[in-house]
N, C-alpha and C positions, 0 to 999 in steps of 0.2 A: 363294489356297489356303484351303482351309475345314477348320476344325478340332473336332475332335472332344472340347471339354473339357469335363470332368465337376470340380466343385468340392466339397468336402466341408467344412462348416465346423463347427467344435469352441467350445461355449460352457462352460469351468471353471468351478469351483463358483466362485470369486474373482468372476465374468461376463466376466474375460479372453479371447479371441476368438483362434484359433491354424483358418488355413484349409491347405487341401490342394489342390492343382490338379494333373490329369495331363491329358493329350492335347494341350499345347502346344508345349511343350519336350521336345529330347534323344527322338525317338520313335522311333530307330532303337535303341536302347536296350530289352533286355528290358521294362523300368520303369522310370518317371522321373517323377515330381513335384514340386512346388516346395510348399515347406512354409513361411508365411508368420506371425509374429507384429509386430504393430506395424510398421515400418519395415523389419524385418529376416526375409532369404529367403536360404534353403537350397535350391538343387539338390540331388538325390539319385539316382541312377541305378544299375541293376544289370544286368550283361550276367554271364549262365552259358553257358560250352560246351554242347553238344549232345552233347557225348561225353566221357566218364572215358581219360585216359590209361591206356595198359599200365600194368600193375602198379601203379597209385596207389592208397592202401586207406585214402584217407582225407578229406577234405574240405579241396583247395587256393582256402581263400578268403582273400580280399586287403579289407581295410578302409581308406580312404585320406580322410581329412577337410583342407580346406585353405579357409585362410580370404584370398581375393582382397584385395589393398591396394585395389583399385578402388574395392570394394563400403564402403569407409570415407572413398573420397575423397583417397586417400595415393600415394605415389610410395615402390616398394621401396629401401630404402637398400643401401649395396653399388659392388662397383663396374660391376656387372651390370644394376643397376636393372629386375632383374624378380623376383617370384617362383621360387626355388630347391629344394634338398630340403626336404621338411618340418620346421616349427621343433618344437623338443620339446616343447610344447605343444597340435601338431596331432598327432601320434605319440600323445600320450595320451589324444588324443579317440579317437581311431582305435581304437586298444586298449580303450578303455571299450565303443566298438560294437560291435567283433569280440566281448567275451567275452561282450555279450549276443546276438549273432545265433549264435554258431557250434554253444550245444548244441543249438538250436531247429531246425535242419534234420535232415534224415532221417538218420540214422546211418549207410546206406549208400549217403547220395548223394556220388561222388566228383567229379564236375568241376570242372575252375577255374571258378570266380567270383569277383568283382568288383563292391564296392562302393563308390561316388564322391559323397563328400557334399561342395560348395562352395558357400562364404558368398558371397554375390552382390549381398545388400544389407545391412548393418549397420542398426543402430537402439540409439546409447548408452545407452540404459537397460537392452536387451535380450542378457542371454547367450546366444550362440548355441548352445554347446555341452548345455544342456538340451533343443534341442530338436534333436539328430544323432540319438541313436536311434528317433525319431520317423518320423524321413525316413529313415531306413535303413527300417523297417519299411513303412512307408507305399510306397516303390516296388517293393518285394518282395511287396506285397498286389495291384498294379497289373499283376505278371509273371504270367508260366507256369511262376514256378520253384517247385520244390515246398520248400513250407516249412511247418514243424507252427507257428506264429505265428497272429493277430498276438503282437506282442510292443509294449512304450513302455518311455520314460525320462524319466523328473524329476527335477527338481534341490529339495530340500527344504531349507529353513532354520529353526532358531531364532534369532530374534531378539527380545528383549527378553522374553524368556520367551513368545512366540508362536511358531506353527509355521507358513511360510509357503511353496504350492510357485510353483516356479519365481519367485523373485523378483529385484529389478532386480541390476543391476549395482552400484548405490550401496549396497543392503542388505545384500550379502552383505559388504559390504567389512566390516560391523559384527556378523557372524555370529556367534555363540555354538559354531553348530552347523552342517556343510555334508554335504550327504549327496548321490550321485548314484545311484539307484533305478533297475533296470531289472526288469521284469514280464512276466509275460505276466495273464490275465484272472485265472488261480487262484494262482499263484506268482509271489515272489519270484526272477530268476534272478541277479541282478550288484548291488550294493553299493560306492562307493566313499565316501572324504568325509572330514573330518579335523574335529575340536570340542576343545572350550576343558575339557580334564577334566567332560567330561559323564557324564551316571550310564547305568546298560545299561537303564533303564526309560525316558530322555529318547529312544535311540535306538530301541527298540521302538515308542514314538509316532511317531515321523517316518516309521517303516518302513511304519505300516500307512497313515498320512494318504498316502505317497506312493505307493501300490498302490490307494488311494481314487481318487486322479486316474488311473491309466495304465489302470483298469479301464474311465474314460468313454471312453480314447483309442482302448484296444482295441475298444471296440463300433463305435466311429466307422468303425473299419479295416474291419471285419466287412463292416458296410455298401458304403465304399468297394469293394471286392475285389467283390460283386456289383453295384453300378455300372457298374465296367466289366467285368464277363463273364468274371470272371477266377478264378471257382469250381470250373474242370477246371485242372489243373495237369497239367504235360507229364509223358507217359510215361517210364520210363528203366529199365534193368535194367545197375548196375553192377559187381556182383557176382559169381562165380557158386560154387555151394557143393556137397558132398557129401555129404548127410545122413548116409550111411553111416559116413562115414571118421568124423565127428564126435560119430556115437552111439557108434563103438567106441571112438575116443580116450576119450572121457569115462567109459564104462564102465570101461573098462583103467587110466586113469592118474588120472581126482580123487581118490581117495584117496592114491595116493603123493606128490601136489601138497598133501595137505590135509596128510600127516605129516611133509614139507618145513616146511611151513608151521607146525606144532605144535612145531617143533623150537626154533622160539624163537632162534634166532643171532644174534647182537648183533653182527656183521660183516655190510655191505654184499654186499660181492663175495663174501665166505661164503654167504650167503642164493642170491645169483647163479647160484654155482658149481653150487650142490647141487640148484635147477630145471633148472638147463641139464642137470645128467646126467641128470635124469628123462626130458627131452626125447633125449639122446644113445643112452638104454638103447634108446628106441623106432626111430630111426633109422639104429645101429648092427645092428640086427638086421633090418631089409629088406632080400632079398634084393637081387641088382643087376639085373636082371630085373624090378624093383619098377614097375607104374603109379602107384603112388602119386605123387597132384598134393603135393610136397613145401610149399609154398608154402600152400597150403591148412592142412596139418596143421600147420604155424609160427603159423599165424593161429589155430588150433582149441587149439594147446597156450597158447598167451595169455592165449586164453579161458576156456579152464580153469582155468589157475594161478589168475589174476583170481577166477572162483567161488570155488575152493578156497581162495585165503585169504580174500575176502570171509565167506564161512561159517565159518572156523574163529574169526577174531575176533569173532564176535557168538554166534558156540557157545559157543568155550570162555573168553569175556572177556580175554582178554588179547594183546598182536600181537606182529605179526612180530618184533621183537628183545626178546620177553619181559617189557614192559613192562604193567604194569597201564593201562587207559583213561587214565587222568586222570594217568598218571605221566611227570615228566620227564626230558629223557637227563641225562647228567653234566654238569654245569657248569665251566668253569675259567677266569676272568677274571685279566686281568695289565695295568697301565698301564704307561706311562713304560719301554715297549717298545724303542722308537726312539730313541738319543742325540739326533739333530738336529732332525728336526719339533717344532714347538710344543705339539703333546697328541698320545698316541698310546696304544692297547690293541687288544690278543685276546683277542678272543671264541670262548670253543671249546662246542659243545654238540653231544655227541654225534659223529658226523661229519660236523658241519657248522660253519666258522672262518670269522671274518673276521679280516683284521687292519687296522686303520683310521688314518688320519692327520686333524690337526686344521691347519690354516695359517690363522695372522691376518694379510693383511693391509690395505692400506689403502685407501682411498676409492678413489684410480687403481683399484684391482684389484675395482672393481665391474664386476658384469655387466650388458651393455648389452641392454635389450629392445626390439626393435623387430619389431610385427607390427601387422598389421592396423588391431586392436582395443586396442593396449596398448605405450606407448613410455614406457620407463623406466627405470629400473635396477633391478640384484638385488643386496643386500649378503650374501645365504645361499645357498652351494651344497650339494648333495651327490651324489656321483657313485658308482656305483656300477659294479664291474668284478666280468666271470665268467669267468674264462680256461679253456680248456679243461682245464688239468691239475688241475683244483680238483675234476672229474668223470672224471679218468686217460682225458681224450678229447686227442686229436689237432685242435685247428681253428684255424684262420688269423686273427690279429688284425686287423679291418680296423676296429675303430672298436665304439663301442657299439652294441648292437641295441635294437630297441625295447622286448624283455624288457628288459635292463638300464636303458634311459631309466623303463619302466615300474614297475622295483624301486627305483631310486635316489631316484623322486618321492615314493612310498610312505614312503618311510623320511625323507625331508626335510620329507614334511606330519606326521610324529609327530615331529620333534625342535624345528619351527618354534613350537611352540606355549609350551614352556618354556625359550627364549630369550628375554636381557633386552632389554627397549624399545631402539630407535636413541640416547636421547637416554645412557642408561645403558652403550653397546655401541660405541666408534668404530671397531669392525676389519668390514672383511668377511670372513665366517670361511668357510670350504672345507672340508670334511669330504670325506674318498674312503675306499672300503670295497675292499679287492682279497676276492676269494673266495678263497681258500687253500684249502677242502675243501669240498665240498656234499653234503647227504644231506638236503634237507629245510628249508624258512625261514629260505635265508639271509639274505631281506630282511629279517627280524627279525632276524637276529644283527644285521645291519648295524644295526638299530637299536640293542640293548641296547650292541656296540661303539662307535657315535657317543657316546653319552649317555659311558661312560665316555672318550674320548677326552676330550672337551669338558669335563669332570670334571679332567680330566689337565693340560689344556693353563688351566684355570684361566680359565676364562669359566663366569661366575655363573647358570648356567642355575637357573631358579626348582623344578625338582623334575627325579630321574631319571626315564627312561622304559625299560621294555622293550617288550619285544614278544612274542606266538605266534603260531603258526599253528594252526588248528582244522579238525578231519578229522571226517568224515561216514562211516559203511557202513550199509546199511540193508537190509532185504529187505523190497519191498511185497507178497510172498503174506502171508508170517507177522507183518506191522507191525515186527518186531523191528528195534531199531537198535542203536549204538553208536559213543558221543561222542568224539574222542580227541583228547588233547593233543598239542600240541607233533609235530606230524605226521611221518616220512620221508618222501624220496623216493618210495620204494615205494605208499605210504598216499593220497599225493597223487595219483599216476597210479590206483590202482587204487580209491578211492574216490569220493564224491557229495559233497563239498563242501572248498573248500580259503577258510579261515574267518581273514583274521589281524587279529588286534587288538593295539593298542599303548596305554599307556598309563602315568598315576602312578597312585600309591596312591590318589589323589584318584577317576580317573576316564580316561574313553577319550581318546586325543589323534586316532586315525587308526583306520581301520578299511580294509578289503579283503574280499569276498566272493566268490564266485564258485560257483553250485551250478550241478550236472552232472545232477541229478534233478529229476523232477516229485514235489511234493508235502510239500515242506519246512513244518511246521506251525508255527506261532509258538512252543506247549508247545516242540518240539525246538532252538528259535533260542535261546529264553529260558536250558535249560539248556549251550547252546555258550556264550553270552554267562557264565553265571556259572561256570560250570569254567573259563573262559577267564580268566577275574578271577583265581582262585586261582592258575591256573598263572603268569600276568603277577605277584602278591604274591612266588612260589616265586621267581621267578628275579629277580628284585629282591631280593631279601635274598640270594642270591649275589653280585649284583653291590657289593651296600653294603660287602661282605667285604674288597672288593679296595679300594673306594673310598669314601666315605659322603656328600661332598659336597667343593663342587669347590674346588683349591687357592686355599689363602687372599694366593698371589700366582703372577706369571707365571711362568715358566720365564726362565735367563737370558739365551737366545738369542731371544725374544721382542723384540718392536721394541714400546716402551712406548708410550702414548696418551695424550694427555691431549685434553677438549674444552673449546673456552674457547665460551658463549655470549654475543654481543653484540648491540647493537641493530641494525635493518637500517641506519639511517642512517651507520653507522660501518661496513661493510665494505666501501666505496669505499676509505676509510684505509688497509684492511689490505691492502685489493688492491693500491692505487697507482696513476697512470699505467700502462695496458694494460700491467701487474702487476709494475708496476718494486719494489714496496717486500714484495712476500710474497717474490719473488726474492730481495730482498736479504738477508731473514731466513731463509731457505734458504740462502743462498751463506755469510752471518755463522756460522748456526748449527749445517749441517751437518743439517737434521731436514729432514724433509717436512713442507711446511704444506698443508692444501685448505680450501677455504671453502666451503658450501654456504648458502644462503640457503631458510630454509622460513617459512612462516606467519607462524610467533610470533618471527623474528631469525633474526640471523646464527648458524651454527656453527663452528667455528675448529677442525681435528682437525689434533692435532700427533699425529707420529710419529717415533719415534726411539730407536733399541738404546741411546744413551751420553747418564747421566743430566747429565751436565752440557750435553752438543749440545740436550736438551728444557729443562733449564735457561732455557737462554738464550732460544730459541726461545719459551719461555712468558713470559719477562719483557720480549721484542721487543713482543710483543702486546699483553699487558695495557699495557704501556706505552703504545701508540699508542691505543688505548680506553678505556682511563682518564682518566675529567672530572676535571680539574685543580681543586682543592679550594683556596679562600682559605684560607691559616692553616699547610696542611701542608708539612713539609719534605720535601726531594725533594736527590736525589744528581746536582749534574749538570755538564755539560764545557763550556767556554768555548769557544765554536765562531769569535769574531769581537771585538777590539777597536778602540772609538770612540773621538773625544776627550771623549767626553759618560757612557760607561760602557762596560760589557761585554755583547752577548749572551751567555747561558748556555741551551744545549738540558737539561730538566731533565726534560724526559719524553721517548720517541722520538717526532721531526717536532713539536714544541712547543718553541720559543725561548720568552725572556722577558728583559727588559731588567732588567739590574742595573744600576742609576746609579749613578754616579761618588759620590754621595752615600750610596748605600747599600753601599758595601763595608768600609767604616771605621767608626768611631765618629771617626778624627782626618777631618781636613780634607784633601782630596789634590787637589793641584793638575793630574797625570796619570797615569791606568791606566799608565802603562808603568811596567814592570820590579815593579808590583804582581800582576798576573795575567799568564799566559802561555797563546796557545792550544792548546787541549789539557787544558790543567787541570783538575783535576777541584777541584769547588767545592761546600760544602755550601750550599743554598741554603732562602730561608720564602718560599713564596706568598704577597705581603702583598695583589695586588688583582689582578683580571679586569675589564679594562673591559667595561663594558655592552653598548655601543654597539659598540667596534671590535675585541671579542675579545681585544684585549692584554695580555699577561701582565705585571707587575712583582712584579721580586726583589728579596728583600733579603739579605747577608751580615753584615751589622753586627748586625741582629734575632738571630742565634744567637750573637753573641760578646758577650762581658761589658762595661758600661759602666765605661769608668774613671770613678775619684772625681772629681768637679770639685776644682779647683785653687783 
């Protein structure tokens, strides 16, 4: 069989080398190419229907990234031992692609589509997921499916105060700053990334370096796409409309949508009510006899409302629940919510709540990573939940969706950042966010309520963090825009960019973008970036009201910590015989002990609610690793009598011979009915053999010399 491949190959400014291959693989397949950097290749494939289902009015595309155990050499762990649903990891790849492919196709292309990007060959240096929207775009250049694209993505780092794109795997691990860039040639369309309190002028640099690279990507694509002959894209007519019905709707009703809209209602379902009658007046009064295509004029009255309020807030400055641009809803923060969890608060803004829980617990209660590219543990969660009643919707609980895997990660890359080090931190801590009311950036409540939880529950996080979300409306006949804080629901669906930034006083921790328009200009990002600052200042000083930093001890239901560090050579000791001697200071003490071994030594994390069970438990230990010092006295039990002397255990698993000679200052002919096993005996380390490790005691050393006679 003779193949028809066309290679396309990409030299970055770096002189990095990233190639494109199509006509080999998957060519039943709309498009399919394999997108190669270094050792590591991505398939990527797209199949679109040829037809829009009834009644669908909107674009059913499916993004699905998944990274093969093969392509790294691994065997899937389980008790299935294959590749499964996707891990939450590929879900958030998936999601970064979708929200840069999906405003880039024709607005009224309706069929399902499907895009299939799998890792196939790894290369540890190289992150794969910088280059999935590459390959998403690149087999979509390859098809007949119509797309306004190309589009790319890059992954951009500060490191060591350099800006460096797409860099290794080991680099980023020491990032300052992590951003994920998606473009098309003139715009910016998708943003994600999380930084170390970074300033809004660090991230405007990264922004435009990484639009530097996707612009060389995009031309590449340009090329490719007439390579293979792929410059007609297929026919389609999925729509169909009434010009009539929609010049008289908009004639007849944008004004009474626009004075709905003026009306300013600080109620959701208020706001709701009072378009739905606009729509009802019209409705209510067709005859039954009516041809009106109904369906149509629901879609026409949408589109209205949408203009109408889009214009009223750049008319008359101020939106739909009467707030000024840059102003925020009501605040009302509360901790120590919850009798029983370990840290807890509500966060209420506007009509949008969370109410959050904090759980410490211990090393066992780490999460186990195993994929691909990445087998490890997580000692940080955060989960986030959106129940339907929290939107007075009716839906079925069946588990988190990848909106929710998608807002929960969000909000745990802006809290991860002002957490204490491991060596300062021994709990795994769990953070869960329930949505209790939504109108608008609940991922950011769910931030500004973690931070407070965590505040609550009395883990020393280095600075609070809130959060906004930032709203776009713009009109490109008249240039005219405007900025808005702290977004609705309503503002988010019906405007051009949904913008959230997290951070401290300091600077940004996490960021989220996502624009819906062509033509976003640096000037309009710069001024989101700094009204977004103010508003992140604003609601921070609400929250310091409730809280101002975090309690200066745990809660009492808390299971305390303590970490002992020891050298490597000594955590055989602690372990014991396949782990006879940690058992036994668990069974003695009643505490949980775990051992982990890193780098620089052993670490010892006791846990335990009852201060005397940690007591113990911390003096089992330090006993058993503690170097026996000539000279010191030590408190310890006669475990065995000689005719020659006594053993005495004077540390745990450390005897040392007290001789017959050294228990007295008289002369004694035998230990018996002198010591008894069991006894407790205060004892002086008088020497350490050299050579055989042996310890001798003395008793006579700490007792007074009688007078000679």
């Amino acid at each position: 069989m003779s193949f028809n491949v066309i290679t396309k190959k990409i030299t970055m400014p770096d002189g990095k080398e990233i190639s494109i291959e199509t006509g080999k693989l998957a060519k039943q397949a709309d498009g399919s190419v394999v997108v190669r950097s270094g050792n590591m290749m991505l398939l990527a494939t797209v199949v679109s229907a040829n037809y829009a289902k009834e009644g669908v009015d909107f674009l059913p595309l499916s993004v699905d990234y998944q990274e093969k155990f093969a392509s790294a050499g691994k065997i899937p762990g389980g008790f299935l031992r294959r590749e499964a649903r996707l891990s939450d990891y590929e879900i958030l790849v998936s999601r970064l692609v979708d929200r840069a492919l999906r405003p880039t196709f024709p607005s009224d292309y309706h069929a399902d589509t499907q895009v299939a990007i799998t890792m196939i060959s790894s290369d540890d240096t190289i992150s794969p997921d910088s280059f999935a929207g590459l390959a998403a775009a690149a087999c979509l250049a390859v098809s007949d499916i119509p797309f306004n694209g190309p589009i790319s993505e890059v992954r951009v780092a500060k490191i060591k105060g350099e800006f460096i794109v797409n860099p290794t795997i080991a680099q980023i691990v020491n990032a300052e700053m992590e951003l994920l860039v998606a473009a098309n040639a003139n715009d910016i369309l998708m943003v994600e990334g999380e930084m170390m309190e970074c300033s809004e002028e660090d991230m405007l640099t990264a922004l435009r370096l990484a639009h530097e690279s996707i612009k060389i990507q995009c031309a590449a694509l340009v090329e490719l796409t007439i390579e293979a002959g792929k410059t007609e894209k297929r026919v389609y007519s999925h729509e169909t409309h009434d010009e009539e019905l929609r010049k008289s709707l908009t004639e007849n009703y944008f004004d009474k949508f626009y004075a709905v809209a003026k009306l300013a209602n600080p109620s959701k379902n208020g706001r709701r009510e009072s378009f739905k009658a606009v729509e009802a007046e019209y409705f209510d009064a067709l005859p039954e006899d009516s041809t009106v295509n109904k369906t149509l004029a629901k879609t026409y009255f949408h589109d209205i409302e949408k203009e109408a309020v889009r214009q009223m807030v750049i008319t008359e400055r101020f939106r739909l629940d009467g707030r000024k641009l840059d102003e925020i809803r009501q605040i009302t923060c509360e901790i120590d919510y919850l009798p029983s969890p370990h840290g807890s608060a509500v966060f209420t803004r506007g009509e949008t709540q969370s109410l959050t829980t904090v759980t410490l617990g211990t090393k066992m209660d780490e999460q186990m990573i195993d994929s691909a590219m990445v087998s490890g543990y997580n000692r940080f969660m955060l989960h986030y939940n959106f129940p339907g009643f929290s939107t007075g919707e009716v839906k079925p609980n069946r588990g988190p969706g990848r909106r929710e895997v998608g807002h929960g990660n969000l909000a745990m890359r802006a809290l991860k950042k002002v957490l204490p080090a491991d060596v300062d931190n021994p709990y795994t801590i769990r953070i869960v966010s329930d949505i209790l009311e939504s109108n608008g950036s609940s991922s950011m409540a769910t931030v500004c309520a973690g931070t407070l939880a965590l505040m609550d529950a009395g883990i020393k996080i280095s600075a609070p963090v809130s959060g906004i979300a930032m709203g776009l409306i713009s009109d490109p006949k008249t240039g005219k825009y405007a900025v808005l804080s702290d977004i609705l629901g309503d503002e988010d669906h019906l405007g051009d960019m949904d913008f959230k930034v997290t951070g401290t006083e300091k600077g940004i921790t996490a960021c989220q973008m996502d624009i819906k328009v062509d033509g976003l200009s640096y000037d309009v990002l710069v001024e989101a970036l700094n009204q977004a600052k103010q508003g992140r200042l604003h609601i921070l000083g609400k929250m310091k009201e409730a809280i101002a930093e975090p309690r200066a001890d745990l809660k009492p239901q808390t299971p305390r910590a303590v970490v002992i560090k020891i050298m490597k050579e000594q955590i055989g000791a602690v372990i014991g015989p396949g782990g006879k001697v940690v058992q036994d200071i668990q069974k003695q003490s009643g505490a949980t002990v775990t051992i982990e071994e890193k780098p620089d030594g052993g670490y010892v994390s006791i846990f335990s609610a009852n201060k005397e069970s940690m007591d113990k438990a911390v003096s089992m230990v330090k006993g058993i690793v503690m170097i026996p010092e000539e000279g010191e006295i030590y408190d310890g039990v006669v475990k065995s009598i000689m005719p020659f002397g006594a053993f005495v255990e004077f540390l745990p698993g450390k005897d040392g011979l007290l001789h017959i000679s050294e228990i007295k200052w008289e002369r004694l002919e035998t230990v018996e009915g002198v010591l008894q096993i069991g006894e407790q005996v205060k004892v002086k380390l008088i020497e350490v053999d050299k050579k055989t490790g042996k310890f001798r005691l003395s008793r006579k050393a700490l007792l007074l010399k009688p007078e000679a006679k």
